[in-house]
C-alpha positions as CSV (number, residue, x, y, z in Angstrom):
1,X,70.0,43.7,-3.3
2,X,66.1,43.3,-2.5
3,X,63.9,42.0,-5.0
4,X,60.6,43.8,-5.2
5,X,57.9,41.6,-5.7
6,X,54.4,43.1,-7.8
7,X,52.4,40.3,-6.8
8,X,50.2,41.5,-3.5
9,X,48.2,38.7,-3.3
10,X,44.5,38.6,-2.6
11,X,42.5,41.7,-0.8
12,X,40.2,41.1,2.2
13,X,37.3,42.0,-0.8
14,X,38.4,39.8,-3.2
15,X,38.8,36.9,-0.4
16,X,34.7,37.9,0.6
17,X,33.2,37.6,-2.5
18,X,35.1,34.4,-3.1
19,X,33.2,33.2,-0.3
20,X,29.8,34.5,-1.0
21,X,29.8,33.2,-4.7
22,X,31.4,29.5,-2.5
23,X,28.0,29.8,-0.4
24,X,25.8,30.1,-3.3
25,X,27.1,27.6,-4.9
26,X,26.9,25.0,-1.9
27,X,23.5,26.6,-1.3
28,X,22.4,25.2,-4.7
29,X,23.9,22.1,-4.3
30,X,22.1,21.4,-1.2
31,X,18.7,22.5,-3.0
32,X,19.1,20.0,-5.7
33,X,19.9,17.5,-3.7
34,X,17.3,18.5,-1.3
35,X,15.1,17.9,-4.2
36,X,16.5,14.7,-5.5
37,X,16.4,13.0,-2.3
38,X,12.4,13.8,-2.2
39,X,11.6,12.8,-4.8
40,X,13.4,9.6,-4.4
41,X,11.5,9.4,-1.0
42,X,8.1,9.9,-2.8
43,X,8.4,7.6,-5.3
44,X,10.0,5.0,-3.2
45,X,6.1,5.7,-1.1
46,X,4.5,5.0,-4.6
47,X,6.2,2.2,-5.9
48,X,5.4,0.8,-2.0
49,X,1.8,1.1,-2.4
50,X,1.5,-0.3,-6.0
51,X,3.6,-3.2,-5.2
52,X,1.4,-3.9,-2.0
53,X,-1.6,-3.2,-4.4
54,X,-0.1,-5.9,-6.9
55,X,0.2,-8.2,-4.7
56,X,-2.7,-8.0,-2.7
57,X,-4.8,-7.6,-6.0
58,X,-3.4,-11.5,-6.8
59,X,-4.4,-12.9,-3.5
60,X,-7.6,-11.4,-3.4
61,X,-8.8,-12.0,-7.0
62,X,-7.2,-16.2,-6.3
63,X,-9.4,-16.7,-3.6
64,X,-12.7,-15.1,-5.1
65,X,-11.8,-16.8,-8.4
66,X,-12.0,-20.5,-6.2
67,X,-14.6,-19.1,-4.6
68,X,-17.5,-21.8,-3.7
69,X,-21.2,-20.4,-3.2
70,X,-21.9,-17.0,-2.1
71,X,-19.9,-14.2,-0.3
72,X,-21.1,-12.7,2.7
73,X,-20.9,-9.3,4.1
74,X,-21.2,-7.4,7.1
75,X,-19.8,-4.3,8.5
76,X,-17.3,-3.5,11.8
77,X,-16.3,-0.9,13.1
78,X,-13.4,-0.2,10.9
79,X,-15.4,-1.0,7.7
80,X,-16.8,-4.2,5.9
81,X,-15.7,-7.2,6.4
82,X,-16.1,-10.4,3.5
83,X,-16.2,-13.7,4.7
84,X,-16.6,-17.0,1.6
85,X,-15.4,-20.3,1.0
86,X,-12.6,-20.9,-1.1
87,X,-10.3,-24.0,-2.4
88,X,-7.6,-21.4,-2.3
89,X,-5.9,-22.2,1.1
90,X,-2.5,-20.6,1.8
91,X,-2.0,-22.9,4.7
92,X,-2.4,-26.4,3.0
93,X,-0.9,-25.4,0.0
94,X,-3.9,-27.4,-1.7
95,X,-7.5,-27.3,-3.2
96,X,-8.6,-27.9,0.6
97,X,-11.9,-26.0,1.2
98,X,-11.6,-23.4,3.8
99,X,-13.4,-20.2,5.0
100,X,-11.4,-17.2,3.8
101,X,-12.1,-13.5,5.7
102,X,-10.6,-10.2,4.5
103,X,-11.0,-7.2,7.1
104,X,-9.3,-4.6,9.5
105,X,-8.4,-4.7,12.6
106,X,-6.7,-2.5,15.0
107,X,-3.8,-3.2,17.4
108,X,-1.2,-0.9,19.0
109,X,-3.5,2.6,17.7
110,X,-2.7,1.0,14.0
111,X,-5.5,-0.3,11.2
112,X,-4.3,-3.0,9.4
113,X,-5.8,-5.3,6.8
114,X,-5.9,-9.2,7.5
115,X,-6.8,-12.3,5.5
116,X,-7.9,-15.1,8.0
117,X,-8.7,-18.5,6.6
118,X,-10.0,-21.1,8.6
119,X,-11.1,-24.9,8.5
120,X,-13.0,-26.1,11.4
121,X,-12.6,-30.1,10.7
122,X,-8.5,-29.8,10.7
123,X,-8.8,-27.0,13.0
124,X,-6.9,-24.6,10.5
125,X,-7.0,-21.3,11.3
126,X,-4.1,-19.1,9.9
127,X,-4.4,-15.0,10.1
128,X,-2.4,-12.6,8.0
129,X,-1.3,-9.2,8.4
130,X,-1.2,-7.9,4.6
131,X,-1.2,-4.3,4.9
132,X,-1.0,-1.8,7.7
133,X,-2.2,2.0,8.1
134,X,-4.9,1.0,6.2
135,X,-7.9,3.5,6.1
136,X,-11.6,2.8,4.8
137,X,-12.1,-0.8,3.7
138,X,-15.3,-1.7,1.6
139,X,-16.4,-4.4,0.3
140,X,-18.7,-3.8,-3.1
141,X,-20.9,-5.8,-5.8
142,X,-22.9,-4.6,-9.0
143,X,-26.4,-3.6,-9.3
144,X,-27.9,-2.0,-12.0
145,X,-27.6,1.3,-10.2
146,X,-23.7,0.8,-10.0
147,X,-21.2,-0.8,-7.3
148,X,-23.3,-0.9,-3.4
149,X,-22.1,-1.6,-0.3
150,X,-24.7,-4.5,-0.1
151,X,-24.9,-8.0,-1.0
152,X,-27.1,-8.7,-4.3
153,X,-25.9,-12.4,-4.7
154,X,-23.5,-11.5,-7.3
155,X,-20.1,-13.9,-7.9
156,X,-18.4,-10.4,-8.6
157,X,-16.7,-8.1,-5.3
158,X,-15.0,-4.6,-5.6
159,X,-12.7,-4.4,-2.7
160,X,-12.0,-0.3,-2.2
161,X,-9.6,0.7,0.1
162,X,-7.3,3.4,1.5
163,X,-3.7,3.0,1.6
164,X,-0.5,5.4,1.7
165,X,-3.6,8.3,1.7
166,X,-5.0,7.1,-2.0
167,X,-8.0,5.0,-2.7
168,X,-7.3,1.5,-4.2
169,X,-9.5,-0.9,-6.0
170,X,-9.7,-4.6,-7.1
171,X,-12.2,-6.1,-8.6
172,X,-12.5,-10.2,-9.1
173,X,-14.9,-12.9,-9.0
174,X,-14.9,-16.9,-9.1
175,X,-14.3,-18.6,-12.2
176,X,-17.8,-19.8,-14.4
């Protein structure tokens, strides 16, 4: 005796659409974590530039804060450059007076942003490489008209720069 079965199984049409509604599914899957992974990127890029920012803010404001006399600026080719003495030496580790320098340099078709202290009695002279694809650097102080780009024999600086394609700023000045 044969035993007639009712259940056919799945049509060619059913079997299609089973696969279309599969690849819209995966489809929006990969979208979302398209997304996701973006945004992860991007903020990875921002908490990047803030942390260089923090950290760079710190040095910076340190050295004007032990700064001894008057700044001096001039500007290069790539922007302004600051040059002042300071009992902030990272090379020493101590109170040692030496002649601190923040500016940007180029090397391999790349701007980056160096700190260069120097001592000409010990023969000190140590150069660091804080940030790189830096853009405009400036060096600032007050007037009464608002920041400038020249020197008015202030103990106050504004250091503006670009960084990760948005402008940065840190203000400090040396301890009364």
């Amino acid at each position: 005796m044969f035993i007639i079965s009712t259940d056919r199984g799945m049509t060619l049409l059913e079997v299609l659409i089973a696969l279309a509604l599969s690849a819209l599914v995966l489809a929006g899957l990969y979208s979302s974590m398209n997304t996701v992974f973006s945004t992860d990127r991007a903020l990875d890029d921002r908490l990047r530039g803030v942390m260089s920012y923090v950290r760079l803010s710190n040095l910076f404001q340190a050295d004007l804060r032990t700064m001894i006399g008057l700044p001096s600026m001039q500007n290069t080719i790539f922007g302004t450059e600051i040059s002042f003495k300071s009992t902030h030496s990272l090379d020493s580790n101590s109170s040692f007076p030496v002649m601190v320098t923040y500016f940007v340099d180029k090397v391999d078709g790349k701007k980056y942003l160096y700190r260069e202290e120097t001592e000409k009695k010990k023969g000190v002279n140590l150069r660091i490489r804080l940030l790189e694809k830096v853009g405009e650097l400036r060096f600032l102080s007050p007037s009464e008209e608002g920041w400038k780009e020249q020197f008015v024999g202030k103990d106050v600086v504004r250091m503006e720069y670009v960084y990760g394609g948005k402008k940065w700023t840190i203000t400090g000045g040396r301890l009364l």
